[in-house]
N, C-alpha and C positions, 0 to 999 in steps of 0.2 A: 629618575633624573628630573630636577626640579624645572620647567620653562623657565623663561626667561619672565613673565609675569609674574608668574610663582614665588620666584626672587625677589623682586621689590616690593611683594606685598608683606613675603616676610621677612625681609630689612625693615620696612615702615611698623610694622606690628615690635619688633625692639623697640623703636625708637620712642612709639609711646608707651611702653611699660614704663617706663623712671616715672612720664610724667601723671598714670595715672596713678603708681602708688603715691605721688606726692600730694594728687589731689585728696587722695583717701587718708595722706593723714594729715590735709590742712582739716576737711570737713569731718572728721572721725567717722565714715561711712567703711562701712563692710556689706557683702554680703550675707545680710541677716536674714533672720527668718519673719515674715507677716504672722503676727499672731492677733486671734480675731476673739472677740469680746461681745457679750451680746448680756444687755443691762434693760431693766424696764424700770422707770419710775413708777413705783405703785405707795397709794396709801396705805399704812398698815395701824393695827392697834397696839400702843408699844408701854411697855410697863418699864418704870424707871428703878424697880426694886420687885422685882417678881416673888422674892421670898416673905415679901410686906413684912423683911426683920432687916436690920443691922447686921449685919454678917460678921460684922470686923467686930463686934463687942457683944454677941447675942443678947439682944434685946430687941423690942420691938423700935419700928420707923418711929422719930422724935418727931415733936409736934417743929413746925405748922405743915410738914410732908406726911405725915400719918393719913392715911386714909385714901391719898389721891395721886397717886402715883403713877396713872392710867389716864395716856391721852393718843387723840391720833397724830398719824405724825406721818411725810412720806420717806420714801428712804429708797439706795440705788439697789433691785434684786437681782441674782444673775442668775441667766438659764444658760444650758448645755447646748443650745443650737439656735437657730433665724425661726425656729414654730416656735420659742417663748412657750414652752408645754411641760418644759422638764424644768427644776427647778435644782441648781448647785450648791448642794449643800457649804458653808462654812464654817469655820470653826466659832465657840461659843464665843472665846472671850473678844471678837471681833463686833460683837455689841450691834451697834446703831450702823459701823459704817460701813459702805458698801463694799464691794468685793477688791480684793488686793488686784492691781492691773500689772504684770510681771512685763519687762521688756530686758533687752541684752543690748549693751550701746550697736548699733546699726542695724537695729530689730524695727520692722513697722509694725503700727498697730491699726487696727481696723476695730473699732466699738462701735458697735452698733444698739440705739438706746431708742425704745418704744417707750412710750407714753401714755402710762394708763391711769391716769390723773384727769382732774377739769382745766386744770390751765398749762399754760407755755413752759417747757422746762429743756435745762440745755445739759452739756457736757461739758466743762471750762475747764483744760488739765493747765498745771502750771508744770515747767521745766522743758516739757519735751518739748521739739520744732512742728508750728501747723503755722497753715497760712491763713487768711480771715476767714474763708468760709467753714473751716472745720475746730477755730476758736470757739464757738459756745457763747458769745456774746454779742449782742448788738450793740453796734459803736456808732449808729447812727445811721448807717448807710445802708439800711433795710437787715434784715435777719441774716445770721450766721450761724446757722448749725444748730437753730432755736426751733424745737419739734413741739409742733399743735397737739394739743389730744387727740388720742388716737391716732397719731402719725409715728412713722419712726425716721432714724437719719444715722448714716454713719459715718462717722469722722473718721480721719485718716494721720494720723499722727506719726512724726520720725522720732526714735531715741538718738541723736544725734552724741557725740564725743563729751560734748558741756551738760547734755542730762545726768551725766553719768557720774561717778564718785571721783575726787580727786585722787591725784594719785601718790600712792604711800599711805594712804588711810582703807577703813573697810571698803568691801568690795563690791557695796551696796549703798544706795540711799534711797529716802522717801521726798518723794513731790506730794501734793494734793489734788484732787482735781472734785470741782463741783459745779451746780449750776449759778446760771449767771443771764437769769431772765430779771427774777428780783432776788438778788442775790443775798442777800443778809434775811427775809424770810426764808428764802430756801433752804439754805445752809441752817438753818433754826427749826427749821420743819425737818432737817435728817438727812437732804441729799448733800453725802459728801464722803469720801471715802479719799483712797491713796493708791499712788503708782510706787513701783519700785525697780529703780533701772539697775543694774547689775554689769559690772565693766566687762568689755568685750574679752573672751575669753576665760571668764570666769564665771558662769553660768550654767547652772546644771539645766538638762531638756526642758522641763518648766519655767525657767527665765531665773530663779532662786538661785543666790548664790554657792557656790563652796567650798566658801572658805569661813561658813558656820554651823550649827547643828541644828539651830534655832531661829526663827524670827519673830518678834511680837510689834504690834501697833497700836499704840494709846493714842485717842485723841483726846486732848485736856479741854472743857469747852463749857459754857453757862448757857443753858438752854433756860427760855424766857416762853412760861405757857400763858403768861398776860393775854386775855381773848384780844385777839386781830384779826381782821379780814383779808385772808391771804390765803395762797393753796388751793382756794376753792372747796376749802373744808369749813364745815357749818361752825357760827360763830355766835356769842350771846353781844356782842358789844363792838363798836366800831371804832371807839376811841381806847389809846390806852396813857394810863397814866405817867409821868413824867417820870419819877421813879418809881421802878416796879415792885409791887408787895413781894416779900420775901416768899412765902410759900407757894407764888410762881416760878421762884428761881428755880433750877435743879442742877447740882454742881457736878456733871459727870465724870466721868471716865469708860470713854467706850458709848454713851448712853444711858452708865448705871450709876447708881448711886450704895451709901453704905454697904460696901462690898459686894451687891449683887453681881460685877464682873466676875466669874468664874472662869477655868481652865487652862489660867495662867502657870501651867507646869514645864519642869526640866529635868533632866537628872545631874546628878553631880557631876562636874567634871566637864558638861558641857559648854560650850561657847554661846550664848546669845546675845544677838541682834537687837536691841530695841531703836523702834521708827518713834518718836515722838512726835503729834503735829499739834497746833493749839488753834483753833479760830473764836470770834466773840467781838465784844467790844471793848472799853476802856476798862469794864470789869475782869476781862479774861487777860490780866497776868499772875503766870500761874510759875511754881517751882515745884518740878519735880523731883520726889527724893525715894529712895530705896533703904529698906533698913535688910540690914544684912549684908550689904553687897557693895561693892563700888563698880563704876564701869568708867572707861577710856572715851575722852571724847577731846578730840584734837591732841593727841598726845599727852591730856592731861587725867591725872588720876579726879574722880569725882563723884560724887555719892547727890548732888544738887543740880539740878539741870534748868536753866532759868529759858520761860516759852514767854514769849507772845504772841497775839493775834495776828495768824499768817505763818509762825515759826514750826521750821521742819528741823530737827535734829536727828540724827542715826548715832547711837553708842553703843560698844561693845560691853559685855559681861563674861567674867570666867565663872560658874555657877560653884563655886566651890566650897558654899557654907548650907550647909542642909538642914532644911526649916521650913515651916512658914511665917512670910515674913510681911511687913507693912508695905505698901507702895502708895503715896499719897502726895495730893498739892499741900508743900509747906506752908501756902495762905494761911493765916489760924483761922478767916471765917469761912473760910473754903473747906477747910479740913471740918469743923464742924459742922459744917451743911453737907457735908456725906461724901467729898469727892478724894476718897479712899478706898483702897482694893487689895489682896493677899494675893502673894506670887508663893508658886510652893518649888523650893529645889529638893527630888527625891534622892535617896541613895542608891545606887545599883541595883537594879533586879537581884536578888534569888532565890531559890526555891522553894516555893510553898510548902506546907506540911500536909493542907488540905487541899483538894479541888472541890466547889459547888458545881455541883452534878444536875439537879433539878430542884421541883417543891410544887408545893400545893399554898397557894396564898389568896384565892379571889373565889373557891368554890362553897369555901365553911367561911359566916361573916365571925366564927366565934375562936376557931382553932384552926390555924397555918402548921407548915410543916415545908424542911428543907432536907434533903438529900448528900449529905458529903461524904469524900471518897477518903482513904488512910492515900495519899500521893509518894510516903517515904517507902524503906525498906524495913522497917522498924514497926512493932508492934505501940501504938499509939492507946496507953493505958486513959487516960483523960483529956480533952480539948473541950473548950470555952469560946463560946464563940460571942465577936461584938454584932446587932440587930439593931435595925432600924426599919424608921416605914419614910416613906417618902411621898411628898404632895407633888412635887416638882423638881426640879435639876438640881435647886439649892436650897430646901428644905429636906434635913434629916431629922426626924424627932426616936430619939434612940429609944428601942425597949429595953425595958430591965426586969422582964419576966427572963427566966433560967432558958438559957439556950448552951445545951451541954450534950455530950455523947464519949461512950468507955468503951475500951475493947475495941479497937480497930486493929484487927490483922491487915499486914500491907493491902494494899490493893482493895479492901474491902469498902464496902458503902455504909454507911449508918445515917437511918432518920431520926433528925430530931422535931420532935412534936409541939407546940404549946399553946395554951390560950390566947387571944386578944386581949390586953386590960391597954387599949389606947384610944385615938377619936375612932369618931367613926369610918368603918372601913371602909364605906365605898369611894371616898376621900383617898384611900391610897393609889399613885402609882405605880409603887414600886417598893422591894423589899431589899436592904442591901445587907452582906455578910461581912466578916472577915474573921481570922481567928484570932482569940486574944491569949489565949497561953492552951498551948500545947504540951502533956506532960507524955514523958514514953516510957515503957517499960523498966527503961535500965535507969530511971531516974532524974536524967535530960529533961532539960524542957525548950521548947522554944517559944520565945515571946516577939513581937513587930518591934522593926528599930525607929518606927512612927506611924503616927494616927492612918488608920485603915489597909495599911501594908497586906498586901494579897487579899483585899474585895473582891467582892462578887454582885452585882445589882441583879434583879432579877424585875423589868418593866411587864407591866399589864400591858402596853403596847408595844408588841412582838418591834417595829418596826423604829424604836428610838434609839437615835445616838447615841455610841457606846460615851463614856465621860471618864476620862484620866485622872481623876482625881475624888476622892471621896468627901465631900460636903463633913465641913466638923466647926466645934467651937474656938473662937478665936479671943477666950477671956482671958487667956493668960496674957495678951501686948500690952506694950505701953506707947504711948500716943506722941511721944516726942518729933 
């Protein structure tokens, strides 16, 4: 039996119900989750073409980038917990910028950002709600959220209802967020990355939306290595010129240049995401286009996506043309200074013919050897397999010494042996496979319905990231 207290505490407890759901949906607040972030500025040494080739035309880097594609740069890294000990892997084609910061609208976020740099560097997100101390800029009135070397600071950020995506469009968008001590070197030196808020109730546990299969995030941007004094990184010159020598410029994407962005993969049939963000100066207006594909953006069909410095866009794609295909800024001097990259849509998984089982690649500098299994039910009369050696992620230099094996009863293993005739081995990292025709007994064959279809890499370092995609030549495009 309820007292007589009892009772008008719970009348009074109705009474505010209406008006707190009303509050919750003038401010668009829920109870979300805190999700915690922990970021360190560090200097790093960063190659704008790690393959020192053209990837999108195999050939070598064109002059005036040929040779110098290597400088320092800082950039945001993220670890796994407050000791900054573990370091969170990301994925490749996420380049130069720093880690994706995932929220759900009425999600806080708590970033916490150490500073292992020489000078002042901050956190400055754009979209979500903070108040001045956890802005990332000083606006005059002494520091805000601006960490010393060797200090750290963590902000405290609301996704509030307006960060979030409009509604009747995807169920995602991209904000930016970067420093904003001296902001235009900063962001030129690498510290810059992207948030991505996700409408409430459409959020898988990691903040990701879905109502996609896919996300990717280009940043379109002109990074300027003209020597300056700035960063607290060693400098030859303290003045820079008025207009900058071109072969300071580097036209990125991600950080990279003539196709060095790798891991740009999907498979058919998928839905993808693409975040667009562009920052720079009067030089960075850029258009993005996609060959192969078109994607929705505001209800409109579109294959051309026009950025400017500061511009965030989110469009959808149906992955439905299987290829690899160009993805590049329509500038033509932009597209000729390298800021072009290959997106690959695969076709559905199926069944291998072979599995790579083991080998022998770093013990003999003269003769390797691979190990593959019969994976059918079928006696596998001859298979041919495609070989390469690999210096790095995106250097394949294919062999054309005989890589072949007969007589595979199901289930059975066969070595195939050969000599080296390539550079030199100690140069290799890695040895990759795949089969290129498969012939069987009753006659059958099976051949890939594209370039490297059931690979196999096999890294000198036990401990490298696996990679979706097999590194190939891109001479067949055309540059439209």
């Amino acid at each position: 039996m309820l007292l007589k207290t009892d009772l008008i505490l719970f009348l009074l407890f109705l009474l505010c119900v209406p008006v707190i759901r009303a509050d919750s949906a003038k401010t668009g607040k829920r109870a979300g989750h805190v999700r915690h972030y922990f970021l360190a500025a560090e200097n790093v040494d960063w190659d704008y073409a790690p393959s020192g080739e053209d990837l999108t035309h195999n050939m070598p880097i064109p002059s005036p980038w040929a040779g110098r594609t290597k400088f320092r740069k800082t950039r945001y890294i993220e670890y796994t917990d407050a000791t900054f000990t573990i370091r969170k892997p990301q994925p490749e084609w996420l380049g130069i910028l720093g880690p994706i910061l995932r929220a759900e609208v009425g999600d806080h976020l708590e970033v916490t950002l150490l500073n292992r740099t020489q000078k002042a560097h901050s956190l400055h997100p754009h979209g979500v709600r903070y108040d001045a101390l956890n802005s990332g800029a000083d606006i005059g009135l002494g520091s805000r959220g601006i960490v010393e070397p060797g200090e750290s600071f963590t902000y405290h950020w609301y996704a509030d209802r307006d960060s979030g995506p409009a509604p009747g469009g995807p169920a995602s968008r991209v904000w930016l967020y970067h420093s904003h001590v001296e902001e235009p070197e900063e962001v030129n030196a690498g510290l810059i990355g992207t948030l991505i808020i996700t409408a409430a109730g459409k959020a898988k546990a990691d903040g990701s939306p879905k109502d996609v299969d896919r996300e990717f995030v280009v940043l379109f941007t002109i990074f300027d290595e003209s020597p300056i004094p700035f960063r607290g990184l060693p400098t030859a010159a303290a003045t820079v010129p008025m207009i900058p020598d071109e072969k300071n410029l580097f036209h990125t994407m991600n950080g990279r240049i003539f196709g060095n962005l790798r891991e740009l993969v999907m498979r058919q049939g998928e839905k993808v995401r693409w975040h667009l963000v562009a920052m720079g100066n009067e030089r960075d207006i850029h258009t993005a286009h996609w060959h192969g594909e078109r994607v929705t953006r505001a209800s409109l069909i579109e294959d051309n996506i026009p950025l400017v410095p500061g511009s965030m866009e989110t469009v959808d794609m149906v992955a439905d043309n299987p290829g690899t295909w160009f993805f590049h800024c329509h500038v033509e001097d932009h597209m000729e200074a390298g800021m072009m990259m290959t997106y690959t849509i695969m076709r559905p998984p199926r069944a291998c013919p072979v599995t790579f089982e083991s080998g022998d690649f770093w013990s003999d500098k003269q003769q390797v050897s691979v190990n593959i299994r019969n994976a059918t039910k079928r006696t596998i009369k001859r298979v041919v397999l495609g070989a390469g050696a690999m210096t790095q992620i995106n250097d394949l230099r294919m062999s054309f010494d005989p890589w072949e094996a007969k007589d595979l009863a199901p289930s059975a293993i066969g070595e195939i042996r050969t000599n080296i005739n390539m550079f030199h081995p100690d140069a290799i990292g890695a040895w990759a496979f795949f089969p290129q025709t498969v012939i069987f007994s009753d006659g059958s064959r099976w051949t890939p319905n594209e370039w490297g279809e059931c690979f196999h890499i096999f890294w000198k370092d036990k401990q490298h990231p696996p990679v979706t995609v097999l590194p190939r030549f891109q001479s067949d495009m055309d540059d439209d």
